[in-house]
Steps between C-alpha positions, in 0.01 A plus 500: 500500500896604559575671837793485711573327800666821654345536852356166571295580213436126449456401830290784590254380198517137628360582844222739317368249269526239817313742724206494230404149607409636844179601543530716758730720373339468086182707676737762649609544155208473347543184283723690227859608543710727208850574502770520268765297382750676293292715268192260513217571690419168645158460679358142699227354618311172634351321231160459467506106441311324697681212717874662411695688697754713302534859362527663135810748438341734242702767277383640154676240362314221651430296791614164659349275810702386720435248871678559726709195463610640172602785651696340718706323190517790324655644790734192569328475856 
């Protein structure tokens, strides 16, 4: 996925995934959030494995998992 960073783009996306790990606000949301990056269509969710806590990014390319400590890395947090 290539986007921009125009507009807090990036930091914007860091406090969304973040916010996913709260379970409060994931059942506002109803467990699934899409958006787009660039010109990808970018949906997440909680994963369904038992005893982990992280989400998948999914796009019609594919899908990763990611904790939320690897999130944090990936974001240099």
């Amino acid at each position: 996925v290539t986007f921009s960073s125009q507009d807090n783009t990036l930091g914007l996306l860091y406090e969304e995934l973040m916010s996913m790990f709260d379970k409060a606000d994931n059942k506002k949301q109803n467990g699934i959030r899409m958006f787009w990056l660039g010109n990808q269509k970018v949906s997440a969710y909680r994963s369904a494995t038992l005893g982990t806590k992280a989400i998948i990014l999914s796009t019609d390319k594919g899908k990763i998992e990611l904790s939320k400590g690897e999130i944090k890395r990936l974001f240099n947090k």
